[in-house]
C-alpha positions in Angstrom: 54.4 -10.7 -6.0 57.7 -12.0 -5.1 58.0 -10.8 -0.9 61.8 -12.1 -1.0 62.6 -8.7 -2.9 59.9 -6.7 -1.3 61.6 -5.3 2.4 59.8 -6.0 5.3 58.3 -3.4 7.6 60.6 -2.1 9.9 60.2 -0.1 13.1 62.5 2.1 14.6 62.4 3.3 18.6 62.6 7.3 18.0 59.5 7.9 16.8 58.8 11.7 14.4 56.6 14.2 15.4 55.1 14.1 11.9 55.6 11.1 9.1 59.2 11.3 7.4 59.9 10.6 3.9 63.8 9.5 3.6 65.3 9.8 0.4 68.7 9.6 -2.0 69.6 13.3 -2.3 72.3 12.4 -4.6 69.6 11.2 -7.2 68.8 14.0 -9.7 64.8 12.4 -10.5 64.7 11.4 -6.6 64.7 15.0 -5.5 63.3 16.3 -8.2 59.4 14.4 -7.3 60.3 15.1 -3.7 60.2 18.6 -4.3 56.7 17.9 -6.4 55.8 16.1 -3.0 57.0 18.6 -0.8 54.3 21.3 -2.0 51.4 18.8 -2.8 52.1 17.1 1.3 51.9 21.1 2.1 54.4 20.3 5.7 51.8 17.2 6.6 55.1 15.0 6.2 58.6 16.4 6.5 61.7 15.1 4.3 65.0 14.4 4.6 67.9 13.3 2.4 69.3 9.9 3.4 73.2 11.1 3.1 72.2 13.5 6.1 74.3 11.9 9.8 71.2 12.5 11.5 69.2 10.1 9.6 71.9 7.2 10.8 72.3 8.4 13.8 67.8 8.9 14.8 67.4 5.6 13.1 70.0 3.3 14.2 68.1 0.1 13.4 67.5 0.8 9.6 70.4 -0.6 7.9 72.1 1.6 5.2 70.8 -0.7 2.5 67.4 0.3 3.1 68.6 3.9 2.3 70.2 2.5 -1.0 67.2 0.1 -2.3 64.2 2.6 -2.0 63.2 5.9 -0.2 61.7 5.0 3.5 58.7 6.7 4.8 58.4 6.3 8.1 54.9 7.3 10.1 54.4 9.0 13.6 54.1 5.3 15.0 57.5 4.4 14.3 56.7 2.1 11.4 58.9 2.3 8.7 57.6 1.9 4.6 60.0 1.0 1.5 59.2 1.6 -2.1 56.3 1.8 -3.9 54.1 1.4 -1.0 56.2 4.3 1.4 55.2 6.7 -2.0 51.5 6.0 -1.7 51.8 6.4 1.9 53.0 9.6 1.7 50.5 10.8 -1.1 47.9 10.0 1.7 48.9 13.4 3.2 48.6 15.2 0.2 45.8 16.6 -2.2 45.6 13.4 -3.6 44.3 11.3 -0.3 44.5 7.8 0.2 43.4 6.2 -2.7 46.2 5.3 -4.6 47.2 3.8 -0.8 43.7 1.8 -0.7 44.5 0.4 -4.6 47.5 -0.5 -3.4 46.6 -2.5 -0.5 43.3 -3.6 -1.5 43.0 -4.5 -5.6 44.9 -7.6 -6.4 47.8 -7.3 -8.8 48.5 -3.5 -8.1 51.2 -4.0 -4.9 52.9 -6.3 -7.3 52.7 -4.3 -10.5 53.5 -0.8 -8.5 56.7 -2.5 -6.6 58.1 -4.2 -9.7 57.3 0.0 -11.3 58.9 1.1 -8.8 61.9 -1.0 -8.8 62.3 -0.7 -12.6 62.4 3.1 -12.3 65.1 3.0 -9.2 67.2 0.9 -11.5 66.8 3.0 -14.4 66.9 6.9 -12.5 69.1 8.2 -15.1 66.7 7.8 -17.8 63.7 8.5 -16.1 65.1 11.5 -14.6 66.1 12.6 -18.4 62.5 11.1 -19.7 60.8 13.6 -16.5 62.9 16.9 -17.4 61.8 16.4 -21.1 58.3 15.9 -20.6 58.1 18.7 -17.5 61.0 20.2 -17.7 63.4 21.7 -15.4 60.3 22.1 -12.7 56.7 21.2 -12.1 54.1 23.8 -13.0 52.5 24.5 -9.9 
């Protein structure tokens, strides 16, 4: 994997009560599996939109760009996840578990393969977000 493109793990000072996903609320697809996480994470991880001033002003030390790039999930510890791997993070608090986490981290090719995924989808949201409602729909069955 190219780890010029992958950002590095931040950490920020103030420090959430429970692990924060941060994401583009402007992005149609973006909210749209947020609100899929939202139910499957059942209030294990709380969410936020990234336009929201109190995500720049509770996380001073994440540059905007972050915000821009990739959601940010950020963990009770004060470390802060981008991409591909902040999603599997975030699954590890829902029905799901860890394991797409542990593939990630632990079978070779897969943080490589997920990231480039991930990017590929970021730069093409309007067409997966039209590719998502025509295969689901307008919502997620629950």
């Amino acid at each position: 994997m190219d780890h010029t493109v992958k950002q590095a793990v931040a950490e920020v000072a103030l420090r959430p009560a429970k692990p924060l996903m941060i994401y583009d609320g402007d992005c149609n697809f973006c909210k749209f599996w947020i609100r899929r996480w939202e139910r499957s994470t059942r209030g294990r991880v709380d969410y936020m939109q990234s336009q929201e001033p109190l995500v720049a002003e509770r996380f001073p030390e994440l540059p905007r760009e972050r915000f821009e790039n990739s959601v940010q999930f950020i963990e009770t510890d004060g470390r802060v996840y981008s991409g591909a791997e902040a999603v599997f993070r975030s699954l590890g608090y829902s029905r799901v578990r860890g394991w797409p986490l542990w593939l990630y981290q632990k079978v070779p090719g897969v943080e490589g393969l997920t990231e480039w995924g991930y990017r590929f989808v970021a730069r093409h949201r309007t067409g997966f977000s039209r590719l998502t409602r025509l295969i689901w729909g307008g919502e997620f069955p629950d």
